[in-house]
C-alpha positions in Angstrom: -24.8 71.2 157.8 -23.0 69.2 155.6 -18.7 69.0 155.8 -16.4 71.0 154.0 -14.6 69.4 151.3 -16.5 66.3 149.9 -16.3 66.1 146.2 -19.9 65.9 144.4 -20.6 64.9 141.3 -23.8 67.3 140.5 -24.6 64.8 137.2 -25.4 62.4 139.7 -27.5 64.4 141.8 -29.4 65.5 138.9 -29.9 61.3 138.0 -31.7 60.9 141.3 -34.0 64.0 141.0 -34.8 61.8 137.4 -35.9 59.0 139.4 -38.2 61.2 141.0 -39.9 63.1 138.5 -43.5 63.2 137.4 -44.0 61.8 133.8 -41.4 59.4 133.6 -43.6 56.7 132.3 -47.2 55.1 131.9 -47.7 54.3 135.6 -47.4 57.8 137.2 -48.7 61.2 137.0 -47.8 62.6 133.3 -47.2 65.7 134.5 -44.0 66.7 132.6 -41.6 68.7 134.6 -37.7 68.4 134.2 -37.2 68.5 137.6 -33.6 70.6 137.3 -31.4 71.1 140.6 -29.5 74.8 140.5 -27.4 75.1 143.4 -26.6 78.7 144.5 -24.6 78.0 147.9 -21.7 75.7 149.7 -20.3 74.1 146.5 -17.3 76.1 145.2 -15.3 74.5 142.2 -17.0 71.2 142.5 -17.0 70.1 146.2 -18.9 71.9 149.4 -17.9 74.7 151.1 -18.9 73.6 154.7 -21.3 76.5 154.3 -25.2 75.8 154.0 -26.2 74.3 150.4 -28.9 76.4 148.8 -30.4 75.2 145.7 -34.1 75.4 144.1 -36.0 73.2 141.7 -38.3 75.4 139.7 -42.0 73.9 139.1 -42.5 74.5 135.2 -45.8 72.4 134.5 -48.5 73.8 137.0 -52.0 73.8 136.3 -53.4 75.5 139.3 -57.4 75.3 137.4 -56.8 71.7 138.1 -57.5 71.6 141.8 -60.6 74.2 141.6 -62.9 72.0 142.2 -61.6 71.2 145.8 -61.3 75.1 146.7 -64.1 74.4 149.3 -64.4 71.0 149.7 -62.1 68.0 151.0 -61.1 65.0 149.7 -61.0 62.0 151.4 -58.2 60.5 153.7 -56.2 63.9 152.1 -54.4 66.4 154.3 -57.1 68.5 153.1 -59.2 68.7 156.5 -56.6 68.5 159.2 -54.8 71.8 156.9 -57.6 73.8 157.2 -58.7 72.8 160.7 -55.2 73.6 162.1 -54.0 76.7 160.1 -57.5 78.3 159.1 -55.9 78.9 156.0 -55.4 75.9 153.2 -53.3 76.2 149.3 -55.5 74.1 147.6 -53.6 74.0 144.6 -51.8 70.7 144.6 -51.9 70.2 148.4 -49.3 72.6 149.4 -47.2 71.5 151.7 -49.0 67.9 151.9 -47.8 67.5 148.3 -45.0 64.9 147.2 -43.8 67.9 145.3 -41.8 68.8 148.8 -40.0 65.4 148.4 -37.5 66.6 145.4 -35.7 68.7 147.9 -35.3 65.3 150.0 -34.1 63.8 147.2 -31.1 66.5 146.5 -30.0 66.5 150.1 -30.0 62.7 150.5 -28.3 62.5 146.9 -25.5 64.6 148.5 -25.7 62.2 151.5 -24.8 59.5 149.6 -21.7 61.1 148.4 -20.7 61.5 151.5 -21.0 58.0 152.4 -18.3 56.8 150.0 -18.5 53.4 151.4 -22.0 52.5 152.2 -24.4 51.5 149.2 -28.0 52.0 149.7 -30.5 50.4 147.9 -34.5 50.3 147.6 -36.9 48.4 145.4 -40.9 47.7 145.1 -41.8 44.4 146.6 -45.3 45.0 146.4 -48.4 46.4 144.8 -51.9 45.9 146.2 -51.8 42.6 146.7 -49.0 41.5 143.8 -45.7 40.3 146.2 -42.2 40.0 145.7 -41.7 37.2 148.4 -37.7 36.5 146.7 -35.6 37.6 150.1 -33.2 40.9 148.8 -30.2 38.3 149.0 -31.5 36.5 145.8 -32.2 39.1 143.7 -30.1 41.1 141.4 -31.0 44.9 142.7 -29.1 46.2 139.2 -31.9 45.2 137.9 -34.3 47.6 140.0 -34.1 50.6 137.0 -34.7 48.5 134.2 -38.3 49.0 134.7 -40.8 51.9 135.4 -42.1 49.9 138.5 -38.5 49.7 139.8 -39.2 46.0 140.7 -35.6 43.9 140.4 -37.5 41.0 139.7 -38.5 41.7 135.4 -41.5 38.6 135.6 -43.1 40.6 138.5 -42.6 43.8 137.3 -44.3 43.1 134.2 -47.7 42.1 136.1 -47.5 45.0 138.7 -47.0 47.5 135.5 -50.2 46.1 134.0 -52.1 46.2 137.5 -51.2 49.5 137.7 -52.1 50.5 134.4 -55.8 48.2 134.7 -55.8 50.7 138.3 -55.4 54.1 136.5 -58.1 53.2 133.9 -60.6 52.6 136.4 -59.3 56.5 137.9 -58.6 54.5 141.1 -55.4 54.1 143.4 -53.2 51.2 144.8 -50.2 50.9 147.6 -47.6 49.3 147.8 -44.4 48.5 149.6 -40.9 49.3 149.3 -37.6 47.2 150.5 -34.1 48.9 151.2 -31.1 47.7 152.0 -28.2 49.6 153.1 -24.8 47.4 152.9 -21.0 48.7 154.3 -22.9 50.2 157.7 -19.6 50.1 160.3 -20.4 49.1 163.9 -21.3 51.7 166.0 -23.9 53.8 164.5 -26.7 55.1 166.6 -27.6 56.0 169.7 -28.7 53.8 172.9 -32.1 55.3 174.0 -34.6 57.9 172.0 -32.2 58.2 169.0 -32.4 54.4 168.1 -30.7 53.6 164.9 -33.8 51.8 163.5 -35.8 54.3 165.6 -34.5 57.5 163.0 -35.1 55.5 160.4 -38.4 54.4 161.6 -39.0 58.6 161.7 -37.6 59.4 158.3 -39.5 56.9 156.4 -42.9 57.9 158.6 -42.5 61.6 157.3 -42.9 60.5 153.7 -46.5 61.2 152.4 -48.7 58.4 152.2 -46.5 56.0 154.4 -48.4 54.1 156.6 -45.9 51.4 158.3 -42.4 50.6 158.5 -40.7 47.5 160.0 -36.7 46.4 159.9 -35.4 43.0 160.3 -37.7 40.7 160.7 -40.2 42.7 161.7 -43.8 41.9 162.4 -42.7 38.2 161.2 -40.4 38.0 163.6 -43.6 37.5 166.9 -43.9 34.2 165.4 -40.9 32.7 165.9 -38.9 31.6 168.4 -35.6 33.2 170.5 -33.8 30.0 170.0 -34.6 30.4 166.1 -34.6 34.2 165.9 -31.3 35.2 167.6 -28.5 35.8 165.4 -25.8 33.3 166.3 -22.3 34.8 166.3 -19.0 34.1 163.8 -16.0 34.4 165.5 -15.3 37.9 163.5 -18.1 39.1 164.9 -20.4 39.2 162.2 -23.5 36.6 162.6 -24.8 33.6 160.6 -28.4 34.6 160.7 -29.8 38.4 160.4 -33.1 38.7 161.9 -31.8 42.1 163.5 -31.6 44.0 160.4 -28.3 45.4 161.3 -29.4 47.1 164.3 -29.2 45.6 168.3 -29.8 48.0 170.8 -30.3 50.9 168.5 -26.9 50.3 167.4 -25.5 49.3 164.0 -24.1 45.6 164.4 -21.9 46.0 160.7 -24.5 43.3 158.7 -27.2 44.3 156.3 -29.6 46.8 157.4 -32.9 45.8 155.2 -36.3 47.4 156.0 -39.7 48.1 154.5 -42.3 51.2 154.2 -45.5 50.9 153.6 -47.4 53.3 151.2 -51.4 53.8 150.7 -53.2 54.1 148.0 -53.0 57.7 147.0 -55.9 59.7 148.0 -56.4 61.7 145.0 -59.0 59.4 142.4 -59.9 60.6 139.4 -63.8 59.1 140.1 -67.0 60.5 142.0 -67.3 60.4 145.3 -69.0 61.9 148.0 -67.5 64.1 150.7 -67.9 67.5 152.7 -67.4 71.2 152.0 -66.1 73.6 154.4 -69.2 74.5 155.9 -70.1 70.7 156.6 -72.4 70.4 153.9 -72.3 66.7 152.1 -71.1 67.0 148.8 -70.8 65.1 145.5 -67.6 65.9 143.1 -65.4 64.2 141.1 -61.5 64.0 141.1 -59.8 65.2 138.3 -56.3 66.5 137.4 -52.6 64.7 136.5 -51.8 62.2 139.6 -50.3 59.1 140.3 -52.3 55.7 140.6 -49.6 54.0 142.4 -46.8 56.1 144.1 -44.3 53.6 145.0 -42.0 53.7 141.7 -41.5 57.3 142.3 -41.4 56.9 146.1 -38.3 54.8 145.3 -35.4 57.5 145.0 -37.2 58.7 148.0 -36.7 55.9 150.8 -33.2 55.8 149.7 -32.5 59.4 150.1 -34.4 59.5 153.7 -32.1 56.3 154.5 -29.0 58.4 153.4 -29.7 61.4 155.4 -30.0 59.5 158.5 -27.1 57.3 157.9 -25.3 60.5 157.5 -26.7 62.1 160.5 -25.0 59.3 162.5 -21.9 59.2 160.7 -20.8 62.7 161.4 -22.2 61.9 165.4 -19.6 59.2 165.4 -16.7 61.1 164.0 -17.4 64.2 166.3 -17.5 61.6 169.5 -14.1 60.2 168.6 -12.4 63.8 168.3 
């Protein structure tokens, strides 16, 4: 539940759910939908009630004809199969709940997360695009500059060549991935817990349960196997804080007060608008061809999303910390 009394500005809500939205620019789905939050529970005259928030975003744009031609066949690498093999039962008609439609709500609750955290700035970008990488570490760029492009790269020379990948991608009706940095700055010492409820370890779980991640790593990460303890450990200041970050924030599972900076990892969307060969539900090989409004790369949507999973977590733990010093 979320605490009583925590002014919200519903405006900037709204912005984030913007970020999100289908048919924002060239480089994602043009589905057009206005994505508009209505809250109907736990904000009373502008702040929360301490009462569950309910709220809905209504789907205006559907085109339910545009997934027919999957009703009894799967596509590839899609939640397609494993739905039908698990529930017996399988909405076809945009993927159910294996669509990245489900994310807007994530984006509202984390949205009001980051209200909440008054102090604590959270911040995500796209470093990469198939093979097109941002190798400029987070501490020399200039993140203002993330939403002054559709790719929501903060580097503008970059994001000009990933937009026209992207674009050279969706002609071809095919699909790239991508990665996506965040850094979350103002993180007090103290957060998380010492075994299963690791810090980096909820994180690790909240960016996992966004579609079409496939890999997440914070500090220096898989990088970090190559070098040595003398090099990797993060000498101390006196204050406390440390001359080197390799950690990523985190020791022990615990926030350390510096940077926390990770990445995710996201596939190439399964959906391509090309034939292709699969199987129908009664194992039969099949030929088809994808068709419909989806988007070639997902990562400049997938943006608003890694920061509101971050927030939501970083909540989680902020209230756990308040409630153990009580």
């Amino acid at each position: 539940g979320c605490p009583a009394g925590i002014k919200l500005n519903i405006e900037d809500i709204q912005k984030e759910l913007d970020r999100r939205k289908p048919g924002q620019s060239a480089i994602v789905t043009q589905r057009k939908e206005p994505d508009e939050v209505t809250f109907y529970s736990g904000i009373f005259e502008g702040q929360t009630t301490g009462t569950p928030i309910g709220f809905a975003i209504y789907n205006t744009n559907q085109k339910s004809k545009d997934y027919s031609h999957i009703k009894d066949s799967y596509r590839p690498s899609h939640a397609d199969y494993v739905y039908d093999k698990k529930y017996g039962v399988r909405d076809y008609r945009g993927g159910g709940r294996s669509s990245a439609r489900e994310t807007a709500s994530r984006v509202v609750a984390g949205a009001i997360a980051k209200q909440f955290l008054k102090n604590i700035s959270i911040q995500a970008y796209v470093s990469q695009v198939g093979a097109l990488k941002l190798e400029t570490p987070y501490e020399a760029l200039d993140l203002s500059l993330t939403e002054t492009n559709p790719v929501r790269c903060p580097d503008p020379e970059m994001a000009g060549i990933m937009e026209a990948h992207i674009k050279d991608i969706k002609k071809e009706g095919d699909t790239i991935g991508g990665v996506i940095n965040c850094v979350i700055k103002g993180v007090p010492v103290g957060l998380g817990e010492p075994v299963f409820d690791k810090l980096h370890a909820q994180l690790g779980k909240a960016m996992l349960s966004i579609n079409a991640v496939k890999g997440f790593e914070y500090g220096s990460g898989f990088e970090g196997v190559s070098m040595r303890g003398s090099a990797h450990n993060d000498q101390f200041n006196s204050d406390g804080t440390t001359i080197s970050n390799f950690s990523g924030g985190i020791q022990g599972g615990i926030s350390n007060g510096m940077d926390i900076y990770f990445k995710v990892a996201f596939k190439p969307v399964a959906t391509i608008i090309q034939a292709y060969e699969t199987i129908d539900k009664d194992g039969n090989m099949v030929k088809t061809k994808g068709k419909g409004r989806h988007d070639p790369c997902v990562v400049p949507r997938a943006v608003p999303i890694v920061e509101a999973m971050a927030a939501l977590v970083i909540a989680d733990f902020t209230l756990l910390s308040q409630k153990s010093k009580i």
